[in-house]
C-alpha positions as CSV (number, residue, x, y, z in Angstrom):
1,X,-35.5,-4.6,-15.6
2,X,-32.3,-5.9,-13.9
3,X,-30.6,-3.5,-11.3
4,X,-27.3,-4.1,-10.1
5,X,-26.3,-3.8,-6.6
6,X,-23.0,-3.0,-5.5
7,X,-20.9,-2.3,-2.0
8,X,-19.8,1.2,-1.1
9,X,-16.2,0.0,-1.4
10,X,-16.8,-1.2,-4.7
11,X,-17.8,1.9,-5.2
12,X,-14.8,3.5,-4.1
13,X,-12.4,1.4,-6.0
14,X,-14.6,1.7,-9.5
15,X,-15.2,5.4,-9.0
16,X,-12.4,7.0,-7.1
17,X,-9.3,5.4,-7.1
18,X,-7.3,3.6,-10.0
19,X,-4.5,1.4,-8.2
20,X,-1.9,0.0,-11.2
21,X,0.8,-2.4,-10.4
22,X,4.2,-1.6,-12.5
23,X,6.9,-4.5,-12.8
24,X,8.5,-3.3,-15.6
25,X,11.2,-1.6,-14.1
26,X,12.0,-4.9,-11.9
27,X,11.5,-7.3,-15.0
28,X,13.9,-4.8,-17.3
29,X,16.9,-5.1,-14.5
30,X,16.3,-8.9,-14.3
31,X,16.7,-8.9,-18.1
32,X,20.0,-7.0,-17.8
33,X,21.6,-8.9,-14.8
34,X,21.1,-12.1,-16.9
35,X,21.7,-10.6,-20.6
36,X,24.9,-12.6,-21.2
37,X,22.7,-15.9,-20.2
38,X,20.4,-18.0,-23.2
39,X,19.0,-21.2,-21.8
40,X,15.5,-21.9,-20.6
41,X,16.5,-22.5,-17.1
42,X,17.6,-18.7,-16.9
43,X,14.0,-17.9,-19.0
44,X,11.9,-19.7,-16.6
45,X,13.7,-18.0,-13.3
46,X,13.0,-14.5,-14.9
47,X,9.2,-15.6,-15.4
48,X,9.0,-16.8,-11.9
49,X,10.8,-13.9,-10.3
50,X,8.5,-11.5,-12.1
51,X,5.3,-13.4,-11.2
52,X,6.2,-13.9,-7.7
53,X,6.9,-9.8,-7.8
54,X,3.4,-9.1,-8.9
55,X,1.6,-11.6,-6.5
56,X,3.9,-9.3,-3.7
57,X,2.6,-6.3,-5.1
58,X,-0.6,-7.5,-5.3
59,X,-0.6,-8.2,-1.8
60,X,0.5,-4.3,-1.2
61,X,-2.3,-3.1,-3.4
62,X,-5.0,-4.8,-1.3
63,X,-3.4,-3.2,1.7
64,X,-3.6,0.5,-0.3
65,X,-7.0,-0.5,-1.1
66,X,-8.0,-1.2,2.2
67,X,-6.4,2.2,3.8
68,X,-8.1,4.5,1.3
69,X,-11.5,2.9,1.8
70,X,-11.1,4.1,5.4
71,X,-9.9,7.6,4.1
72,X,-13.5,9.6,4.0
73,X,-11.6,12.9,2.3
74,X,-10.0,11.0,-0.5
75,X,-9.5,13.0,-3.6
76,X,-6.6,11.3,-5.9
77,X,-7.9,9.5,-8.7
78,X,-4.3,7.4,-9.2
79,X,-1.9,5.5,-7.7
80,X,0.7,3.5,-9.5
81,X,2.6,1.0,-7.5
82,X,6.8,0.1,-8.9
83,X,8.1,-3.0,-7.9
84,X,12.0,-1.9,-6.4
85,X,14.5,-4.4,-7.6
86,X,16.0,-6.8,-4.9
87,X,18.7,-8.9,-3.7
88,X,19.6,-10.3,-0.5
89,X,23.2,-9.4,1.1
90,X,24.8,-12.0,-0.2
91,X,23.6,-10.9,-3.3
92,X,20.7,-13.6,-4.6
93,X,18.2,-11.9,-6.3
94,X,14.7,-11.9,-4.8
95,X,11.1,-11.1,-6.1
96,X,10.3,-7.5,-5.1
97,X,8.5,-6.6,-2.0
98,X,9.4,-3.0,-1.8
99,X,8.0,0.0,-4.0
100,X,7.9,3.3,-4.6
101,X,4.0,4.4,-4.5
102,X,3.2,7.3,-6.3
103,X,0.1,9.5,-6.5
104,X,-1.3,11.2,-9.4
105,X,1.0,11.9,-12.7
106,X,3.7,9.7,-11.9
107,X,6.3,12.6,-13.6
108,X,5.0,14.9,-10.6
109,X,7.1,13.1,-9.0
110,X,4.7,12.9,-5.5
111,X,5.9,9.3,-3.9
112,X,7.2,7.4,-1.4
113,X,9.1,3.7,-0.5
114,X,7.0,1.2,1.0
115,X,8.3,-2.6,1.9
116,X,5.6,-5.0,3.1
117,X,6.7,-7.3,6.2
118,X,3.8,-10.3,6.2
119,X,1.5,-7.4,6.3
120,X,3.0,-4.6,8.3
121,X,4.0,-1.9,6.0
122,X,7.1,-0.1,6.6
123,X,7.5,3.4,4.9
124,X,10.4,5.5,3.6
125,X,11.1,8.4,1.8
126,X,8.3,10.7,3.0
127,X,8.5,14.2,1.2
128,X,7.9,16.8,3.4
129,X,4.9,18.6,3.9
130,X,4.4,22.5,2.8
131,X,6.5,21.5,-0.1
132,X,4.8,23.2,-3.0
133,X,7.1,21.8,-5.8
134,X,5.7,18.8,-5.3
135,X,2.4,19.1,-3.2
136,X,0.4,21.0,-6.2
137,X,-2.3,21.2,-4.4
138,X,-3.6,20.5,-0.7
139,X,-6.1,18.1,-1.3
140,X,-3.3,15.8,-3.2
141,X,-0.8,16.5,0.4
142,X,-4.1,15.7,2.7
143,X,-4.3,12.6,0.1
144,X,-0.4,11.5,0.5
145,X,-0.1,12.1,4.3
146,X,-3.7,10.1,5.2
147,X,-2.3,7.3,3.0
148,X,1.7,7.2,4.4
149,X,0.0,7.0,8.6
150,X,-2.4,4.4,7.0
151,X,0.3,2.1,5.7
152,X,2.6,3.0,8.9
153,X,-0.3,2.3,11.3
154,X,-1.6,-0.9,9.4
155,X,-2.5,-3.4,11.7
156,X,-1.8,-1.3,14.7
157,X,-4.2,-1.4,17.1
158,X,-2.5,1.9,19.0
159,X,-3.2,4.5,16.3
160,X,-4.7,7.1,17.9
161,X,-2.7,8.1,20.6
162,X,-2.9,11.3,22.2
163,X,0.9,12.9,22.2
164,X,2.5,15.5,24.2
165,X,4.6,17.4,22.1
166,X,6.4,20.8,21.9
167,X,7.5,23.6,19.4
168,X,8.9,26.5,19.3
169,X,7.3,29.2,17.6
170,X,8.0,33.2,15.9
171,X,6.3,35.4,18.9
172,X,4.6,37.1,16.2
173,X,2.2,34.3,15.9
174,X,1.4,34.0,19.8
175,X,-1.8,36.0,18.8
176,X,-3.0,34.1,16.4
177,X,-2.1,30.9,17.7
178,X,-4.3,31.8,21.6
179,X,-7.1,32.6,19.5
180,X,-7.2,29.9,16.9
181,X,-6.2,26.8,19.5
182,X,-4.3,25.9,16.5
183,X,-0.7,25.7,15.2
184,X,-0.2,26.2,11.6
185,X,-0.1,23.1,9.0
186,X,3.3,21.4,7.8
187,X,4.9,22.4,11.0
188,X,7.2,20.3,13.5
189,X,6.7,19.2,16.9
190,X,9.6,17.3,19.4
191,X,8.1,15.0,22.3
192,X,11.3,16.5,24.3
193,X,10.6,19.6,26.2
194,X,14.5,20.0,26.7
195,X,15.2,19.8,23.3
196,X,12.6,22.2,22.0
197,X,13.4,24.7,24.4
198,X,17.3,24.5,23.2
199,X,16.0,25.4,19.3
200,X,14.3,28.8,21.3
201,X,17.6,29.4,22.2
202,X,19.6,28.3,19.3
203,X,16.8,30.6,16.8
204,X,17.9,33.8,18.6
205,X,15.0,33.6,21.5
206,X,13.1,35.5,19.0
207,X,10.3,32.6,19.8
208,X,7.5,30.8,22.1
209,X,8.0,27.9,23.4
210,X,4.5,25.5,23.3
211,X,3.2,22.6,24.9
212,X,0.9,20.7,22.4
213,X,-1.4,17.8,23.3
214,X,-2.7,16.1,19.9
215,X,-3.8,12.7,18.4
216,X,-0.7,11.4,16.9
217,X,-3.6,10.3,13.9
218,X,-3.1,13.8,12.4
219,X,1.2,13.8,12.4
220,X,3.4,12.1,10.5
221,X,6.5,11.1,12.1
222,X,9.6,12.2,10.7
223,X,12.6,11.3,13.0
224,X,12.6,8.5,15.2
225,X,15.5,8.6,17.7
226,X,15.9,9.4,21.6
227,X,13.9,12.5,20.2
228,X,11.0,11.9,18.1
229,X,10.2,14.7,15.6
230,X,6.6,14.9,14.4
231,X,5.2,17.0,11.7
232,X,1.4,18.2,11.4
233,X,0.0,17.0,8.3
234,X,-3.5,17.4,9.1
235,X,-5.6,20.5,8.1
236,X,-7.5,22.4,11.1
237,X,-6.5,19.1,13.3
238,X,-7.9,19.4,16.9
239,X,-5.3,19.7,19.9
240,X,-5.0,21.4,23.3
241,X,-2.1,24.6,23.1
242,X,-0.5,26.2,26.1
243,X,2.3,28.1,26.1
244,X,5.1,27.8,27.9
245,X,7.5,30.3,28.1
């Protein structure tokens, strides 16, 4: 009897995930842009274009691989990576190295814009979190949100840094909030005491006003500015709360 051994991140990829590539949308505007054009020089750009777009998502989908082998929760049993079409300013067209990743049933819609820099990932289009017309269920939000810090922290060696933060909050909750040590998923935090004590003023005072210290591991970043906004995408996330005023 032969038995075959294999690695728990074989595992993961054979069992768990399914990570497709899709050019198709890149390779059909390539074939429009050069429509009007017949000769094999033209042919043999398009094929090298395309195949230098696929080793550049390739290159992405090792990095997604790697991210959600480090994500113990993982639930979502696809992700489907589109090659963006791109030119540079002056308008030469380049292989992809941007796409739009989606999770699940690509027609849910549930994505975001990712552009690989020699291996440093920068992200776009976040959807927001709480946003059920989209986020279906909470294991597929957990799922999007672990994988969007993954990419952003990639190759960071400062992930987990512990933030001080602050939000202003409905004084109904001040109950629940003191007895839980917790502030409610999906909402958002300012690193500028100032700033968040001007939206207690601005939402008719009818609100706390918190101090929150919390890994930035469980937020997602959603403005980055002279204020910083954060949002808390991680269910039952530890953190210290005091309130302020």
């Amino acid at each position: 009897m032969v038995v075959y051994m294999i690695s728990f991140f074989e595992w993961l990829n054979e069992s768990v995930q399914s990570i497709n590539i899709d050019v198709s949308g890149y390779e059909g505007e390539l074939k429009r842009r050069f429509s009007g054009y017949k000769d094999d020089g033209i042919v043999d750009e398009i094929s090298n274009l395309v195949k230098k777009s696929e080793e550049n998502m390739g290159e992405i989908r090792s990095i997604i691989s790697d991210v959600i082998s480090g994500i113990s929760s993982w639930r979502t049993n696809d992700v489907t990576i589109k090659a963006l079409f791109g030119e540079s300013i002056d308008g030469d067209i380049l292989p992809s190295n941007s796409a739009d990743i989606y999770l699940g049933d690509i027609s849910d819609k549930v994505f975001f814009m990712v552009t690989n820099h020699g291996g440093r990932m920068m992200v776009d289009d976040v959807l927001e979190g709480g946003d059920k017309e989209f986020f279906k269920s909470e294991d597929l939000q957990s799922d999007y949100f672990e994988l969007v810090n993954g990419l952003k922290n990639y190759g960071n060696n400062n992930v987990d840094r512990v933030l001080t933060l602050y939000t202003a909050r409905p004084r109904v909750d001040r109950e629940r909030i003191l007895s839980s040590h917790r502030m409610p998923l999906n909402i958002f935090l300012v690193d500028d005491e100032y700033h968040a004590q001007g939206l207690v003023v601005d939402l008719s005072g009818e609100r706390d006003l918190w101090r929150v210290r919390i890994s930035s591991r469980y937020l997602t970043r959603t403005l980055d500015s002279n204020v910083k906004y954060y949002q808390l995408t991680t269910r039952d996330a530890p953190m210290d709360v005091e309130l302020i005023d």
